[in-house]
N, C-alpha and C positions, 0 to 999 in steps of 0.2 A: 929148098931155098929157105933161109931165114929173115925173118923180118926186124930180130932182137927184141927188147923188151917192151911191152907198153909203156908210156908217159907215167909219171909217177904225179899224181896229183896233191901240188903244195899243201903242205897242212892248215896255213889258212885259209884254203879254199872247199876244205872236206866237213863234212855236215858232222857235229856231232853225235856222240853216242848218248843220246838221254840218259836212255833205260841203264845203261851202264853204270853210268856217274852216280843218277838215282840208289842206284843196290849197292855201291860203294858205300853212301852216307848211308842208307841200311845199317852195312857192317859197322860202320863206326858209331853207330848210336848202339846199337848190340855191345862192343865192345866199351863204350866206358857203362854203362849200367852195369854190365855182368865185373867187370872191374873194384865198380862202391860195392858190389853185394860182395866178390870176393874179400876184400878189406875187411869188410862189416864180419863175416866168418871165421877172419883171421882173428881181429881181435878176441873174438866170444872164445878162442880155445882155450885158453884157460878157466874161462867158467864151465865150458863145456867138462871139459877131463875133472874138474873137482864134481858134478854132479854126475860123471861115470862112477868116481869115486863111493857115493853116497848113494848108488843105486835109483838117483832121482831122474838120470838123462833119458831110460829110455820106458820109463814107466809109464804101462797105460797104452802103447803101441798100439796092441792088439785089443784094445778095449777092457771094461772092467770082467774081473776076472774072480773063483771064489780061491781062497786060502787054503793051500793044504800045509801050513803047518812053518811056513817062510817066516823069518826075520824079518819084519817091516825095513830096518836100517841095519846093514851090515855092520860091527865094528872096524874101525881101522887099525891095521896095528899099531904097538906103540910109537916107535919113531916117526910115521908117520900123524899121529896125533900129536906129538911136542914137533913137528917142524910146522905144522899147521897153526900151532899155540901160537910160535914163534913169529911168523908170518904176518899173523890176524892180531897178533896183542899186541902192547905198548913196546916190547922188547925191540924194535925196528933201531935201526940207525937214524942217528939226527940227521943226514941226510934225507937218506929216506924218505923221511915221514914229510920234511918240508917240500921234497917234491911232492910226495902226496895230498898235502894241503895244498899246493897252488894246482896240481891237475884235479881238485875237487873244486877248488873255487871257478876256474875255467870252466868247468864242465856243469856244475851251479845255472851258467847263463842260458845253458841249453834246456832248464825247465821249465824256464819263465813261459808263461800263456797268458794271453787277454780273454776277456768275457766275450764272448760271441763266437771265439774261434774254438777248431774240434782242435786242433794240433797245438804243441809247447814251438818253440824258437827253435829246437834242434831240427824236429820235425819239419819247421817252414825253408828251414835252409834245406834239405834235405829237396822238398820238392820247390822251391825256385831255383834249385840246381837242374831238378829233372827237366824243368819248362825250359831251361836257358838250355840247354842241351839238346832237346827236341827245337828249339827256334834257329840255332845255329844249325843243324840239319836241313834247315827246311829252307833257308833263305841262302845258305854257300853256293856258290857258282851256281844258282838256280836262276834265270830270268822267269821271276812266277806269272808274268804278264802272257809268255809265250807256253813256257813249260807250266804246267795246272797239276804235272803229276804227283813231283814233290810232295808235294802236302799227304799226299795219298797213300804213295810208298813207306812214308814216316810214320802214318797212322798202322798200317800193318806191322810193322817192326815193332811197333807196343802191344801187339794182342799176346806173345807171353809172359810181357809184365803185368799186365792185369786179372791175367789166370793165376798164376804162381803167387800173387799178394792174396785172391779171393778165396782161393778153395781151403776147404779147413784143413783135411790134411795134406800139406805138402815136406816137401824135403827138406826146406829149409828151417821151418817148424819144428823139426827133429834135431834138426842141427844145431837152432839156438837152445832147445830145451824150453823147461817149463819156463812160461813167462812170456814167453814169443810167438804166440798162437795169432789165428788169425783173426782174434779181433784185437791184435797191436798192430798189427800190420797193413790193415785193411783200408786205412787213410791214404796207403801208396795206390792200392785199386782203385780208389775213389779218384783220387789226380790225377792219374792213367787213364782212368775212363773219360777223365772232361777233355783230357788233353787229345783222345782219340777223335772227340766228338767235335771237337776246335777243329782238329786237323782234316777231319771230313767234310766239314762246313768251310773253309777253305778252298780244298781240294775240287769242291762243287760247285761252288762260287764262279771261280775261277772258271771251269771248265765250262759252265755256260755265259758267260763273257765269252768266251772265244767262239765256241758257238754260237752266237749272233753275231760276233765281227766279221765271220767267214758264212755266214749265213745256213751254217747247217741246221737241221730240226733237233731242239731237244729232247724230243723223244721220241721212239717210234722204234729205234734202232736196240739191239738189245744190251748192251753195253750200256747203253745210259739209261734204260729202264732197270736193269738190275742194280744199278750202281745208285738209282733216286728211289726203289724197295729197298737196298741195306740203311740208308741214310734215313726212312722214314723209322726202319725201326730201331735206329740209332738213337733218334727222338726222342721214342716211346722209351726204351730205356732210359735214358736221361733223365725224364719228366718222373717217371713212376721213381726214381730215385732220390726225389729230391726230400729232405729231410720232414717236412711236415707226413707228405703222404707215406715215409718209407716208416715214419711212427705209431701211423693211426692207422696201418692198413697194412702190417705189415708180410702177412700173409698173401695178401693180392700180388704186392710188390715180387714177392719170392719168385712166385709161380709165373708174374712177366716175366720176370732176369730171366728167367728161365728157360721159357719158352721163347722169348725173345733174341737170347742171344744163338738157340738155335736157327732161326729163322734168321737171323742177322749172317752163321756162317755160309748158309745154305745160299744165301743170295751170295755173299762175297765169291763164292765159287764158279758162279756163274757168270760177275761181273769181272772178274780178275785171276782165273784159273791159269793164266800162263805165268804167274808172280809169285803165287799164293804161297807154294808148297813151303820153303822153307819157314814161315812165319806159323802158317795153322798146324803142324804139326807138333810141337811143343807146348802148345794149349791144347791140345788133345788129350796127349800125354799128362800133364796134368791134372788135366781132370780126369781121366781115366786113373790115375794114383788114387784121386780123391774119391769116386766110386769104392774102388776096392779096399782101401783100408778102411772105409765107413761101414762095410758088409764086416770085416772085422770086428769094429767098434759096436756095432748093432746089439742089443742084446735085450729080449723079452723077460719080465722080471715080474713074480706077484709082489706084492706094495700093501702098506697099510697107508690110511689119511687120515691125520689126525688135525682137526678143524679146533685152533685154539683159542680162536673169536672169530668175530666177523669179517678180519681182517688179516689173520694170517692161519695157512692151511701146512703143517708140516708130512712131510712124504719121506717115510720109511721103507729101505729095500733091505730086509736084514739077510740074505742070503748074499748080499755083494761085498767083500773084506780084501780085494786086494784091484791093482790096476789103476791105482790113481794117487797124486801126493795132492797134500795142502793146498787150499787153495785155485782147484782145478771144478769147471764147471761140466756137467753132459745138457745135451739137449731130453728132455722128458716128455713124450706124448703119453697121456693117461686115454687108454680103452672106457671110457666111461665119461659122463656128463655130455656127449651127443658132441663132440670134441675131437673126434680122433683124428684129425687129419692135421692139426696143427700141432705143433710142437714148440718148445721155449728152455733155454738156458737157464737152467739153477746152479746156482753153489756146493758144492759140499762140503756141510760146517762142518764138518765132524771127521778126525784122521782115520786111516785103517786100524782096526782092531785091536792088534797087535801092537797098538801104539797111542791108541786114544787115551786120555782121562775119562773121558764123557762115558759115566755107567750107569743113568738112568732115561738114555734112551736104547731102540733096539741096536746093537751093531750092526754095521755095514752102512751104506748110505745113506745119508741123511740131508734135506733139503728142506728150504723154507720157502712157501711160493705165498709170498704179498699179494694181498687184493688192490689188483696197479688196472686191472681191463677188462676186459669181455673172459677172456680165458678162464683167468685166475680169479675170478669173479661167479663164474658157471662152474668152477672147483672147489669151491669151496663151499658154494649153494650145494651141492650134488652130498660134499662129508659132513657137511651138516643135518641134512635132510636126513641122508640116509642111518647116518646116527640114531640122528631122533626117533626114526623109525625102529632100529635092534633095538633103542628103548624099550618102548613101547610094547614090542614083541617078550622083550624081557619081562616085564613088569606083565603081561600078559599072561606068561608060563610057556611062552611057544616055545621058548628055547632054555634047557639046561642049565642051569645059574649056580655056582657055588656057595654056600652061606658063609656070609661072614659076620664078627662081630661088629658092635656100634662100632667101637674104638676103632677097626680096620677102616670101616669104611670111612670114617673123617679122614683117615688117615689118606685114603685111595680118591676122595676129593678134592686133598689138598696138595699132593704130591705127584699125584699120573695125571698124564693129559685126559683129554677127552675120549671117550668111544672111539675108537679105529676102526675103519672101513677097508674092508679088501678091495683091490681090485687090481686089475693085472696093468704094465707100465712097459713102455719103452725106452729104452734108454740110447743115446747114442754117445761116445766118448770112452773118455775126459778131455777135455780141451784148457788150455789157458793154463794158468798158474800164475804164481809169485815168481818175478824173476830174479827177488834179492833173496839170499839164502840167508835167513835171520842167526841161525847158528852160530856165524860170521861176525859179529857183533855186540857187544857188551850191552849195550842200552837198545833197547828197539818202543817204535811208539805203531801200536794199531789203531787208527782215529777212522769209524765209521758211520756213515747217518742212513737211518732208517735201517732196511731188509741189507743193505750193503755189510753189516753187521756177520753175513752167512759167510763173507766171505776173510773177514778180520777171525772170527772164532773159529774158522776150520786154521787158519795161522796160529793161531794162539793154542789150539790142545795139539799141533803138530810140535811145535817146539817145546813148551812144556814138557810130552811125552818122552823125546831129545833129552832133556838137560834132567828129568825126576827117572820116569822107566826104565829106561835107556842108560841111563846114568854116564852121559854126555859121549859115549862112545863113538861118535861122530866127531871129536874134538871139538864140539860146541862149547862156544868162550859167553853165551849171554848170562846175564847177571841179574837182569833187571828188565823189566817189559810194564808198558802203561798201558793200559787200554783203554780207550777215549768211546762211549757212545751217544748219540745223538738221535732221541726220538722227539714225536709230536707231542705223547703222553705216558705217564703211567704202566698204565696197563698195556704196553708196548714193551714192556719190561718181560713180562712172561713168555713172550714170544719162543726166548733163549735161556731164562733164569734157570733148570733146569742142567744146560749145558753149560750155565758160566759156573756156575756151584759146581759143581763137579772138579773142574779144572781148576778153580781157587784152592775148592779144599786139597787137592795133588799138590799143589804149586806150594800151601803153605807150611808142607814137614819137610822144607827142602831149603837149600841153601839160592834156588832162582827169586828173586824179591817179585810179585806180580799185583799190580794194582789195579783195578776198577775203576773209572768213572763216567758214571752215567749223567748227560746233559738231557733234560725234556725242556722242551719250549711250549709246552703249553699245559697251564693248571687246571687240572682237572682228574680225579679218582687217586687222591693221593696212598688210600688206604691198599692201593696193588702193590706198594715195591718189599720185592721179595728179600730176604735175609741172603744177600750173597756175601762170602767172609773179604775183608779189603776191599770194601766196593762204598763209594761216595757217587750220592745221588743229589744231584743241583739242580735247581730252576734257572738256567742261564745257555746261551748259547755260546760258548767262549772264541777263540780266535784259535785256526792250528797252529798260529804262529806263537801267539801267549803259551800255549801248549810245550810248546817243543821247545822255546825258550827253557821255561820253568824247567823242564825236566833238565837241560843242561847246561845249569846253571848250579855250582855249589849253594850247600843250604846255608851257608855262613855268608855267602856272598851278599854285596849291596850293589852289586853293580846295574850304572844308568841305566842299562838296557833292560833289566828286569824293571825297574822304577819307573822307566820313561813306556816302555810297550808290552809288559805283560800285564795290561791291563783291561775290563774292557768293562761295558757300560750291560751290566744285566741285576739280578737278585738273585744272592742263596736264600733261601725260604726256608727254616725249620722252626717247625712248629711246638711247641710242649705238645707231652700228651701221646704224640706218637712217634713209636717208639719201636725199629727196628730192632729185633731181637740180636744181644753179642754174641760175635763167636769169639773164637779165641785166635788169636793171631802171635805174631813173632813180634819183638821187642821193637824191630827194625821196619813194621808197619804202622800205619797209622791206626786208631779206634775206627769201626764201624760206623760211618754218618747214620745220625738221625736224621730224618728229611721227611717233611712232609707240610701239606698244605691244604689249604682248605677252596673248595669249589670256585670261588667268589672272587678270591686272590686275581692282584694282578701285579704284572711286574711293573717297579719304582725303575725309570732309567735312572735316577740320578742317582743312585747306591753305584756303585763301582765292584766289578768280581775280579781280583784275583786268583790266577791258578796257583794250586798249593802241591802239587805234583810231587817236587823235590822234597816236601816236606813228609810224603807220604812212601815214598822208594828209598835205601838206602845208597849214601854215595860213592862211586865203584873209580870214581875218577876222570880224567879226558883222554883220549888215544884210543881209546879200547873201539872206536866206531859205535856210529847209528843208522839204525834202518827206520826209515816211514815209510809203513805202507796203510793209505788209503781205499775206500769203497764208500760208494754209493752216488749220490748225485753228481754230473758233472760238475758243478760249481763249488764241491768240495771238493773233489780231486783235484779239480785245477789251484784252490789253495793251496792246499798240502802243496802241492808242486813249488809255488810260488814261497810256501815259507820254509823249507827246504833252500828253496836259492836264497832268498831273504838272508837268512842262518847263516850259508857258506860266506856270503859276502861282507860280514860284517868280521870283525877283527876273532871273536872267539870261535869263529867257522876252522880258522886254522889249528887249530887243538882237538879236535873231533878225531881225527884219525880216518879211515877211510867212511862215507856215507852212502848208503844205498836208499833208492827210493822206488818205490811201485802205486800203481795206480791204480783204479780197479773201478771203472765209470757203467754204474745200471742205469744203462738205457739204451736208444736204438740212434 
């Protein structure tokens, strides 16, 4: 006998599916992120396939590497160098090029940054996109007063955003190429983290609200004790993150993330193992990438240290000559100074071998570590010391000495660094890079303050090498390069004088124009600056924007803009008497500044400094493009950025042709 079907129970009388609806918005918050990244990829392929081209995309992979005998830069053949000419120089269509002016000025507004923020405007959109997106998630067909889970759910759906922005190497790092490492990226882990931490604190809130409305125990149960252990160390993370202490401690911070954020999966497994899988296995995976290409990257290396004052210690690895472009930092633990367990990102000023100017340092890597903390502080105490000491031993007889004459030896006081110290080194990389390919570019400006410097001159003898060695076989269009520095003093000059001589004397039996200027803000030891050939040395701190004016701006020109804001309130200081030795230069350079001053000096604000840039580089014309790339303090890169957009948005921004900009900010 049949009884037919059960009752079919109305649908508005059937209880919803939470958990369901919940893992829907999952998917859809998955899907538009993975969405902007796929965009964000799309666009980069044509930067990507021109650095396949140049051998630049996948350099350095497998970590640095020695030289058997490789071409630094490939030639390209010739069609392909005149379609690139083509391309990249003035020859565009008057179309063209005006769209190119208006997608540069539009794109202009996305540099601009305020003082106190880490990110520009493109960036903030970028993440008030992410937060609007995670808040429409959390609040859609959710009753949060009843449902507490939401919040919850959408915090797990971010744990491989914040893996895939954090770890150094990932896939997508490869994919953008140099310039797109993880400390550009790292500001999206930073938003993803708070927003994880929002959404937990939420998700918690809530949940015991409902547990005292229905009077259950907040804890006791293990679902809520595992879930208020992952939250506590959610905290801890947070707190150890936050900018002061991630500064001055940054080492402690490390080893929390770290351990913390194990302790943080370990509990979520326990508190939400029925949910978990599709979320924590992708941050696995991740980091698991990042492990094993860093066992790649790894590399044990003997080193010399060479202590050039009190204040900056240079580190030579001259067995390393290939595995890295322009531009690109490793992390370096030195075995030595009672130190080893930390580690620190340096520059390498100096190109691969095969391609450098710089020949009176050793080849291969090459690194400047400032006395900025306890580290580099205990490193340079350690090459100093120990220096002193093979002195001493020297002058003792302990050790084998070559003789030489008077004359050599003035010569070897005034020319080699100090005493070099052995000692064995780690290295892990290269990471980072310049993401604008300066070749690309008629006029390019490097403006650097302080040690940020390490990362402008490894720029500057990579492309030199490009457009003199090389003899532009890359179809490099630049013409003309300024290079801007900015120290405390003097005798901060020597730091690099060594490596900028080198690369001026290259640069000037060549048709690339390259100029020097050296800004100090503070008078004091004027008798340190060194004979570098095209190099102008001022007592002034100028503006990047007077800067970058100046340089693009014809030298006949009278235009307001030059009149009205390249200008700014400091002293050039030169003194009779002393007297930078000449070199000789091309017809189309400026004379060698005299410059100098005396201890006592101070700066007159009411003198006015104009920059003379143009009057120092030969004029190549407008169309051809500009790059600025920046280093060193935050509050000068965020300049640069700002006069960069400054530049586009004023009327002669549209004659520029295309412009690239890069950042390059030391600090934590």
């Amino acid at each position: 006998m049949s009884f037919g079907k059960p009752p079919s129970v109305p649908d508005e009388f059937k209880t919803p599916q939470l958990a369901l609806i919940d893992h829907g918005w999952q998917e859809t918050f998955t899907i538009v992120w993975t969405s902007v990244l796929a965009f964000a990829v799309v666009v980069s392929v044509p930067r990507f396939v021109r650095a396949i081209k140049t051998g630049r995309a996948f350099k350095g992979v497998f970590g640095i590497s020695e030289s058997w005998g490789q071409t630094r830069y490939q030639a390209l053949s010739a069609g392909v160098r005149e379609e690139q000419r083509r391309v990249d120089g003035a020859g565009k269509s008057v179309s063209a090029r005006k769209l190119e002016a208006v997608l540069n000025r539009v794109a202009s507004v996305l540099w601009w940054s305020l003082p106190g923020l880490e990110v520009n405007a493109g960036q903030v959109i970028l993440i008030v996109g992410y937060l609007v997106t995670v808040v429409v998630c959390i609040v859609t067909d959710a009753t949060l007063s009843k449902n507490s889970n939401r919040p919850g759910y959408i915090a797990l759906a971010q744990l491989p955003v914040v893996f895939l922005f954090a770890t150094k190497n990932s896939v997508l790092s490869l994919i953008l190429g140099p310039g797109h490492g993880y400390e550009k990226l790292n500001y999206i882990h930073k938003w993803a983290g708070r927003s994880i931490f929002l959404c937990s604190l939420i998700h918690g809130v809530l949940w015991i609200l409902n547990h005292k409305r229905i009077g259950n125990p907040i804890t006791g149960e293990s679902k809520e004790d595992t879930g208020l252990a992952a939250f506590g160390v959610l905290c801890i993370m947070v707190i150890s993150s936050l900018r002061p202490l991630r500064r001055w401690y940054y080492e402690l911070f490390n080893v929390i993330h770290i351990l913390a954020f194990v302790s943080f999966f370990v509990a979520l497994c326990y508190h939400s193992a029925n949910y978990l899988s599709p979320w924590i296995y992708p941050p696995l995976a991740f980091y698991g990438l990042d492990l094993m290409l860093r066992m790649f990257r790894t590399r044990i290396k003997d080193a010399l240290l060479s202590p050039v004052n009190s204040q900056m210690t240079l580190v030579h690895i001259p067995d390393c000559s290939d595995g890295w472009v322009a531009g690109q930092h490793v992390r370096l633990r030195v075995f030595s100074s009672g130190r080893v367990f930390e580690s620190h990102p340096f520059s390498i000023f100096t190109a691969p071998p095969g391609l450098s100017c710089v020949t009176s340092l050793p080849a291969g890597i090459n690194l400047g570590a400032r006395v900025m903390g306890d580290w580099t502080k205990a490193l340079n105490d350690y090459a100093r010391e120990t220096a002193k000491v093979m002195e001493e031993q020297d002058e003792c007889g302990k050790k084998e000495k070559p003789a030489v004459t008077p004359e050599s030896s003035n010569d070897a006081k005034e020319n080699a660094p100090s005493l070099q110290v052995p000692v064995q080194v780690m290295i892990d990389g290269p990471y980072g890079g310049c993401s604008v390919d300066l070749g690309r570019y008629e006029t390019v400006l490097l403006f650097a303050g302080g040690a940020g410097a390490t990362f402008t001159i490894g720029l500057l003898d990579d492309i030199v090498g490009r457009c003199v060695k090389l003899r532009r076989r890359g179809g490099e269009i630049t013409k003309r390069i300024e290079f801007a520095w900015c120290v405390r003093s003097f005798g901060s000059i020597d730091w690099f004088a060594p490596a900028l001589m080198d690369i001026a004397k290259v640069a000037e039996s060549s048709d690339l124009a390259v100029h020097i200027s050296i800004y100090v803000t503070c008078l004091c030891n004027p008798e340190a600056v060194p004979p570098i050939p095209n190099c102008d040395v001022t007592v002034v701190r100028p503006t990047i924007y007077n800067v970058l004016t100046d340089l693009v701006t014809p030298p006949n020109s009278t235009s307001n803009a030059r009149s009205d804001n390249a200008r700014v309130k400091a002293t050039e200081i030169k003194v009779e008497g002393l007297v930078v030795p000449d070199v000789k230069k091309r017809p189309s350079t400026a004379a060698t500044a005299t410059t100098g001053v005396s201890e006592n000096s101070d700066l007159d604000e009411s003198v006015e400094f104009e920059p003379a840039v143009r009057d120092r580089l030969p004029w190549v014309g407008l169309g051809g493009g500009v790059a600025v790339c920046a280093s060193g303090p935050e509050g000068l890169t965020r300049e640069a950025a700002n006069a960069v957009a400054r530049l586009q948005i004023h009327s002669e921004g549209r004659e520029l042709g295309p412009v690239g900009v890069h950042t390059e900010v030391f600090g934590l």
